[in-house]
Wavefront OBJ file of the C-alpha trace (Angstrom):
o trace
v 0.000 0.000 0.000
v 1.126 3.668 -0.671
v 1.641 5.868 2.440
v 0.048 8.620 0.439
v -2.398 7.218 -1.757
v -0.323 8.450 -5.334
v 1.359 6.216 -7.866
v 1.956 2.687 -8.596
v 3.288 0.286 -6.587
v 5.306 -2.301 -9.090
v 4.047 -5.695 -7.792
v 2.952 -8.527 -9.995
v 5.077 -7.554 -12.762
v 5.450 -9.573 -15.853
v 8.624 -12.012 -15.515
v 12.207 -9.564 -16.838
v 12.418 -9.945 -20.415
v 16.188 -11.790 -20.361
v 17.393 -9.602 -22.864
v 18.766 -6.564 -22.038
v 17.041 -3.234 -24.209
v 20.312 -3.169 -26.141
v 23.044 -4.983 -27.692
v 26.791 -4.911 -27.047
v 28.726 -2.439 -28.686
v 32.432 -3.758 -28.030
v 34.020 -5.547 -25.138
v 37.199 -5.470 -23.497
v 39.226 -6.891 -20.685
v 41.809 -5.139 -18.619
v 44.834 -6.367 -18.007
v 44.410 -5.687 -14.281
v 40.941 -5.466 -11.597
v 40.153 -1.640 -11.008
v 41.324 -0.267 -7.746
v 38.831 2.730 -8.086
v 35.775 3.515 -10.075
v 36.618 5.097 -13.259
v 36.009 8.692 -14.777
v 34.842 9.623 -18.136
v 35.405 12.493 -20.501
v 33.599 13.397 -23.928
v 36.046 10.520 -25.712
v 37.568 8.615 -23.151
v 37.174 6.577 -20.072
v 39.871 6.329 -17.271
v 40.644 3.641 -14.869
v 42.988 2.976 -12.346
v 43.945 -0.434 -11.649
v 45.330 -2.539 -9.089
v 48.914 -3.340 -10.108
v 49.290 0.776 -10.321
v 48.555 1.391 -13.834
v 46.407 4.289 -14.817
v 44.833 3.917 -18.937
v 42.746 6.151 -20.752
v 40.199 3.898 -22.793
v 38.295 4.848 -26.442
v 34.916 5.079 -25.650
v 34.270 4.341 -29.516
v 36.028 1.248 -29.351
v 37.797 -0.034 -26.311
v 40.887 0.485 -27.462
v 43.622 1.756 -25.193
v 44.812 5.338 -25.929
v 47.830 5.441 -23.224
v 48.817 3.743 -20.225
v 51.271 5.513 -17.523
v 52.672 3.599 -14.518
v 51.051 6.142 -11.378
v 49.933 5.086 -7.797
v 46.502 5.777 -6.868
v 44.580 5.935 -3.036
v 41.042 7.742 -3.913
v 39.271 7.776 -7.065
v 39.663 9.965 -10.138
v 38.317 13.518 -10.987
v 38.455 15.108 -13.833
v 37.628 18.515 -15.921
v 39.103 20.484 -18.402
v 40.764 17.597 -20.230
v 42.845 16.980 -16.950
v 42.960 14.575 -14.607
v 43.329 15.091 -11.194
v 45.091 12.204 -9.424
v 45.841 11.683 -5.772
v 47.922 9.248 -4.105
v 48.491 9.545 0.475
v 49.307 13.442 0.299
v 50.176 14.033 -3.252
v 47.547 15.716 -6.285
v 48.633 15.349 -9.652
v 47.495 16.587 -13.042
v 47.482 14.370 -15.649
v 46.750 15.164 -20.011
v 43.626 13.569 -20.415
v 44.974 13.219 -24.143
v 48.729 12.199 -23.473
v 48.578 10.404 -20.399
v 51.985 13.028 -19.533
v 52.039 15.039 -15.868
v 51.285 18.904 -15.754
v 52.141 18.803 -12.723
v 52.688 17.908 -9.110
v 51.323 19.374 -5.521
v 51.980 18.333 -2.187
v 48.643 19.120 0.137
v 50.327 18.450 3.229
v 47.965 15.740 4.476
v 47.039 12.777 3.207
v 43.403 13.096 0.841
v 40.640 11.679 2.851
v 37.842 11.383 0.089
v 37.748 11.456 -3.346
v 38.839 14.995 -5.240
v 36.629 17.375 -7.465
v 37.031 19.205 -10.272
v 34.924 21.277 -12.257
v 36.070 23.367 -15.266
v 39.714 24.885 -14.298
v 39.390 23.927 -10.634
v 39.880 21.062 -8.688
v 39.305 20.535 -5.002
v 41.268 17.452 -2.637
v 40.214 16.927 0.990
v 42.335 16.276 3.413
v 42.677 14.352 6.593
v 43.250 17.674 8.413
v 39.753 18.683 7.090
v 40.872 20.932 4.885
v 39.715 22.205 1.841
v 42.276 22.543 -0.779
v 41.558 24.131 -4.081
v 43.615 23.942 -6.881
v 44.136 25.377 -10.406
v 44.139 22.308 -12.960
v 46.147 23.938 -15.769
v 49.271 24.557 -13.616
v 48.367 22.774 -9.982
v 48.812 25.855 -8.194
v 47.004 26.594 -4.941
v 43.891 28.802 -5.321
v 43.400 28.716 -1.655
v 42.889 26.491 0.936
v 40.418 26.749 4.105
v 39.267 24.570 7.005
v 36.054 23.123 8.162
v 34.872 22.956 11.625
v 34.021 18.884 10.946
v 34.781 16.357 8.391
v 32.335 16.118 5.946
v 30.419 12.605 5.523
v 30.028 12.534 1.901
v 32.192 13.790 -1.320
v 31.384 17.335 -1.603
v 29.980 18.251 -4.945
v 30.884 20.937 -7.620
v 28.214 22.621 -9.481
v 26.753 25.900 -10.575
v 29.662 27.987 -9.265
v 29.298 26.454 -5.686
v 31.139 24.309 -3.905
v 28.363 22.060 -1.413
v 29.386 20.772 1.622
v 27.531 17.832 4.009
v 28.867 17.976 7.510
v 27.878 15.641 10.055
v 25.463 17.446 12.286
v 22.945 17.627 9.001
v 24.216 21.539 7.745
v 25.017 21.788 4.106
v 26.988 24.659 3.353
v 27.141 26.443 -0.237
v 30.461 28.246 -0.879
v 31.442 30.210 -3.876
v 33.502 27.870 -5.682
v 36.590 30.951 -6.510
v 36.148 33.075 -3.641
v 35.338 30.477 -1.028
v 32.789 33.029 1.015
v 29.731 31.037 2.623
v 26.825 31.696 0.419
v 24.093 29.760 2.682
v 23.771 27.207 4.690
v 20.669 24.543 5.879
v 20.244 22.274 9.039
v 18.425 19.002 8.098
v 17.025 16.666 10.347
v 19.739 14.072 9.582
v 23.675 14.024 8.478
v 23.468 13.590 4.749
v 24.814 9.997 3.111
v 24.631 11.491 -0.442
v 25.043 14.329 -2.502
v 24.521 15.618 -5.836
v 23.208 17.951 -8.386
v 21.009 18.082 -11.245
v 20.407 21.311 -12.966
v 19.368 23.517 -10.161
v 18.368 20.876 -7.581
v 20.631 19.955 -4.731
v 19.712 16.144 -3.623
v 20.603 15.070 -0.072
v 20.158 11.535 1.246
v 20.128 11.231 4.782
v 20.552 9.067 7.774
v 16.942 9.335 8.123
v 16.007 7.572 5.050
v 14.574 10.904 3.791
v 15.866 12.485 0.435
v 15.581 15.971 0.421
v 15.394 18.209 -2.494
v 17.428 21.818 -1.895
v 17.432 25.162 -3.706
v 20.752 25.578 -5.379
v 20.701 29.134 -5.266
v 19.701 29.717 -1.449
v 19.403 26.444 -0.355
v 16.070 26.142 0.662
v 14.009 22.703 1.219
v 11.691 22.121 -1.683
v 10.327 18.835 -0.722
v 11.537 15.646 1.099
v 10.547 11.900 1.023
v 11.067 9.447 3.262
v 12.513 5.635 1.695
v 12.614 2.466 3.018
v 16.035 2.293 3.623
v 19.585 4.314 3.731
v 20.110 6.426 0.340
v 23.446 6.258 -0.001
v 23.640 6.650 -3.650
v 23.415 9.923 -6.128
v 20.063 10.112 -7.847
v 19.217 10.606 -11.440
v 16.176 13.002 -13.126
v 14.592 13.949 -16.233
v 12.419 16.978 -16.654
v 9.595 15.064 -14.811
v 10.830 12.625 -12.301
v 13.629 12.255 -10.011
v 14.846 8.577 -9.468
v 16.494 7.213 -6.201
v 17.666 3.770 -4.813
v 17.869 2.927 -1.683
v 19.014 0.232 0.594
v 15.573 -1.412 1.283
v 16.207 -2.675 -2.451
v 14.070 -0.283 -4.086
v 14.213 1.899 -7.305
v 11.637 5.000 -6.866
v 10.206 7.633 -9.011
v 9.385 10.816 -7.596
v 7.553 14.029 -9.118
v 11.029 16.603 -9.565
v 8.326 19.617 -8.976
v 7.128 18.438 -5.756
v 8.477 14.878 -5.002
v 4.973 13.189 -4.695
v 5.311 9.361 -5.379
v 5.307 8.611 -8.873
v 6.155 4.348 -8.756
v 8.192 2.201 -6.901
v 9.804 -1.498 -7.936
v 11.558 -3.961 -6.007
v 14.959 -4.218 -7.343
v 16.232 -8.111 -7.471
v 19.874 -6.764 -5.322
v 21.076 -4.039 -3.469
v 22.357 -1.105 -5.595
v 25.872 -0.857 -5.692
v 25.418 3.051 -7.323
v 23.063 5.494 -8.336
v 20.890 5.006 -11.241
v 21.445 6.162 -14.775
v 18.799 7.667 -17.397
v 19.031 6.083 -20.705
v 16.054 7.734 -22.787
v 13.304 5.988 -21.714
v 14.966 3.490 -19.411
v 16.338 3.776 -15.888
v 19.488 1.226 -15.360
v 20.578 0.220 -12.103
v 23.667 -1.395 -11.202
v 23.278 -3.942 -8.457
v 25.614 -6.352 -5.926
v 24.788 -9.054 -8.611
v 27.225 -9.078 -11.716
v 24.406 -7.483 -13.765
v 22.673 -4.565 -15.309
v 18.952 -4.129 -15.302
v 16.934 -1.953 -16.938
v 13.356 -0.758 -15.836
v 10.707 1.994 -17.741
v 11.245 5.237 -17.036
v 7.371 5.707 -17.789
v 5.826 3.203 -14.711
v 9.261 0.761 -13.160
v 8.211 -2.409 -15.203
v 10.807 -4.569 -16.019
v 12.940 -4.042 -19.445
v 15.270 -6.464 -19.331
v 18.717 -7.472 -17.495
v 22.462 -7.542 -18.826
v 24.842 -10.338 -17.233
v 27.912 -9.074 -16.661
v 31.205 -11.118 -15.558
v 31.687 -8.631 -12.414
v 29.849 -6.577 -10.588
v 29.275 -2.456 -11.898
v 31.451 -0.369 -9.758
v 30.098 2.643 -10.701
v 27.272 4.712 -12.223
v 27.286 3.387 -15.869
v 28.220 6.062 -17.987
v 25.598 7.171 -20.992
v 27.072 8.317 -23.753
v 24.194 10.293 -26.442
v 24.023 9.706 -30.251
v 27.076 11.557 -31.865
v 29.190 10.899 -34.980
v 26.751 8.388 -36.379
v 27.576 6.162 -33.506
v 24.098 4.842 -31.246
v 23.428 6.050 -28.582
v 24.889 3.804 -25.738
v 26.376 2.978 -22.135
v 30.119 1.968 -20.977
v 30.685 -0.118 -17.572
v 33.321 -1.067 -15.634
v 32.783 -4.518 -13.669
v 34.667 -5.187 -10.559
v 36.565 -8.202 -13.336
v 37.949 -5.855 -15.284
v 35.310 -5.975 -17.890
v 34.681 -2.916 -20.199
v 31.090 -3.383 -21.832
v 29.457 -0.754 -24.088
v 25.644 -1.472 -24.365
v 23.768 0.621 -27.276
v 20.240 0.694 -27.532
v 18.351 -2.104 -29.516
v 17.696 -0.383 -32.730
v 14.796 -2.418 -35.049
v 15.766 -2.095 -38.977
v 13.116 -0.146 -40.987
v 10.840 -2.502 -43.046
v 11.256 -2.169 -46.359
v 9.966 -4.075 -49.485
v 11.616 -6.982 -51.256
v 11.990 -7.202 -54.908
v 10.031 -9.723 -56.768
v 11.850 -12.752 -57.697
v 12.041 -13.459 -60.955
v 9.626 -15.554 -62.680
v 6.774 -15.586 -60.207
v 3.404 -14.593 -60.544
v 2.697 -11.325 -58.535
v -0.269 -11.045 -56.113
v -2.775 -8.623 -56.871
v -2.990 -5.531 -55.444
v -4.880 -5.301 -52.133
v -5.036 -1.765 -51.508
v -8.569 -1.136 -52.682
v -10.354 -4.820 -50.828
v -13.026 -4.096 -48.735
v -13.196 -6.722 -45.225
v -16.965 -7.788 -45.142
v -17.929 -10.038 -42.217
v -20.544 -12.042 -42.512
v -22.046 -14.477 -39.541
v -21.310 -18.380 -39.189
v -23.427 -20.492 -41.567
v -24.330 -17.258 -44.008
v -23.761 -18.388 -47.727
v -21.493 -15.484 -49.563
v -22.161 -13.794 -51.905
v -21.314 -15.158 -55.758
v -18.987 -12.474 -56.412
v -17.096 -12.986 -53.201
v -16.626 -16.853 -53.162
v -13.214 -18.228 -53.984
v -12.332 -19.232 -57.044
v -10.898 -22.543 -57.435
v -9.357 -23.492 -60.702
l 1 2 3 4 5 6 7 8 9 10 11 12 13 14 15 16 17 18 19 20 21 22 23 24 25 26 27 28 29 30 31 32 33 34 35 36 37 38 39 40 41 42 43 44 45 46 47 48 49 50 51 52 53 54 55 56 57 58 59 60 61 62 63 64 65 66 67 68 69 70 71 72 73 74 75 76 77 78 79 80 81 82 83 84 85 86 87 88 89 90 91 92 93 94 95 96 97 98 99 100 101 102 103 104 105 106 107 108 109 110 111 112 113 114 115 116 117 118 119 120 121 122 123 124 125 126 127 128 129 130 131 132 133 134 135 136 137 138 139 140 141 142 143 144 145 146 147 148 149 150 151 152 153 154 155 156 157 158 159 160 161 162 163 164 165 166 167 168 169 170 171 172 173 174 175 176 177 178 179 180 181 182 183 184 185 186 187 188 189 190 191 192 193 194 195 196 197 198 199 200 201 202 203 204 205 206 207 208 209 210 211 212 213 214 215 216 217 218 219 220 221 222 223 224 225 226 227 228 229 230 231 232 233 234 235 236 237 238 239 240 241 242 243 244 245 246 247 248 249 250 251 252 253 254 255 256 257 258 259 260 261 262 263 264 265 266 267 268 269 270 271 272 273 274 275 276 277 278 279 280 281 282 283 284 285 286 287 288 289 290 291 292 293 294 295 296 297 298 299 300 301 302 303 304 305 306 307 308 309 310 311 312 313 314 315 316 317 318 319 320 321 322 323 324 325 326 327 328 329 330 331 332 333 334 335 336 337 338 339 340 341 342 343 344 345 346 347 348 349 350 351 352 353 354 355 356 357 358 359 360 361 362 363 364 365 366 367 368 369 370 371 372 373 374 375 376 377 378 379 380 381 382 383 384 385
């Protein structure tokens, strides 16, 4: 039953179609397991693996563009066509085309969760709670400023503001250049994720709400309360917002005022946030699979078996060049899958072969029904011959 009467509960679906609303692109194994999840540009994909090798990847083929030997503790960021690479108390940047160093920063302290970036800046968090911003093109420090706690989640770059979580439930805004406090907001709860779409600020919380915030001044428009711990980013369209959450569910809500629009019961635990892809929502699970459920009402679209598990967000990439439009993952294996969307050919009509006797046309019959039993009509009996 729905707590407020709205939407569709997904129960008594029809079985998963076992094909996935796609087909596979290209495939590719690494030569190592990841060590973080990977970060994507326009053209390229890059992972870091396990026996400290860092590779850029084609995302129109697979293919491997460069490979540089470089130690890795937290996961990528990137912007600008640099990557910015940290390893105990080090930040590097690295040519997203060349694979070559920019440059090289000591922070002082060792990063404590992943980096930042967003156009020509780039942010690292340190152990000592503070907040180090730094110029990507030349690694220099823009400035550098600490917080009263440690935040709980990966603070998040957008719209000129740098947004905080700290663990008594305030989210601060600060201007991403200057660093001045823009706002700040007191929720119920310390938030467990954190992210941005257009000019909505989503916070998951300890208490299983998610709230919807005001970029600009930070105030709450809505809030829904889960079934369980959100402790992945969401995903939205222009008319729904979607959310997982650890009670194995895959939610939409209204963006405008977060009423219920369906739920589903996922088949695993989500290992990341959902992902949009047209008119499909994808969700990467615990299992070593992909599954794919209508934007439109959460029924079942089909499921993609993977040899690992997705460690991260799959990443959609839209039609360009005359290439489909399609998603890359990165399995916990070492597996590089790109999915494009199941495209039927265009019916079209076949030649005549030669020597047969063509059917009439049929454009101009008329379908009479008659009842059982009635005797037709002379001009409309068959004609045997």
């Amino acid at each position: 039953m729905l707590a407020h009467g709205s939407g569709v509960l997904a129960t008594d679906r029809p079985p998963i179609p076992d094909r996935f609303p796609g087909a596979r692109l290209w495939e590719i194994q690494l030569p190592a397991v990841p060590a973080q999840p990977p970060v994507f540009d326009d053209r390229h994909a890059y992972v870091a693996l396990r026996d400290g090798t860092l590779v850029a990847l084609s995302l129109a083929n697979g293919s491997t563009v460069w490979s540089v030997a470089r130690p890795v503790s937290l996961p990528l960021a990137q912007s600008a066509g640099v990557l910015l690479v940290v390893h105990e108390s080090v930040a590097w940047g690295v040519d997203g085309l060349t694979g070559q160093t920019k440059w090289e920063r000591d922070v002082g302290a060792p990063g404590a969760l992943a980096p930042t970036a967003t156009g020509d800046l780039g942010v690292v968090l340190t152990a000592e709670r503070e907040v180090v911003v730094l110029n990507l093109r030349n690694g220099s420090i823009v400035r550098r400023s600490t917080l009263r706690a440690p935040p709980t989640v990966v603070p998040v770059f957008a719209n000129d503001r740098l947004f905080v979580a700290l663990p008594d439930g305030e989210i601060q805004a600060f201007d991403s250049r200057s660093g001045g406090l823009i706002w700040t907001r007191r929720l119920a709860a310390s938030a467990t994720s954190l992210n941005v779409v257009d000019d909505q600020l989503y916070v998951g919380a300890t208490d299983k709400f998610l709230y919807a915030l005001d970029t600009a001044r930070g105030g709450v428009r809505w809030k829904w309360r889960t079934g369980g711990g959100i402790t992945a980013a969401t995903a939205a369209d222009t008319r729904r917002t979607y959310v997982v959450s650890l009670d194995s569910s895959l939610r939409a809500l209204g963006r405008q005022h977060g009423d219920l629009k369906w739920q589903t019961r996922l088949s695993s635990r989500p290992q990341s946030g959902p992902v949009i892809d047209l008119d499909y929502v994808v969700v990467p699970g615990v299992a070593p699979e992909l599954r794919a459920y209508k934007a439109l009402d959460g029924s079942p679209a089909g499921v993609e078996l993977l040899s690992g598990r997705p460690i991260h967000v799959p990443h959609f990439i839209p039609l360009a060049g005359g290439v489909l439009d399609h998603l890359v993952v990165v399995t916990s294996s070492g597996q590089v899958v790109a999915l494009s969307r199941a495209v039927e050919p265009p019916v079209v009509p076949l030649d005549p072969i030669p020597g047969t006797i063509q059917a009439p046309e049929t454009a101009n019959l008329v379908c009479i029904d008659y009842m059982p039993g009635t005797l037709l009509p002379r001009e409309t009996r068959p004609v045997i011959r």
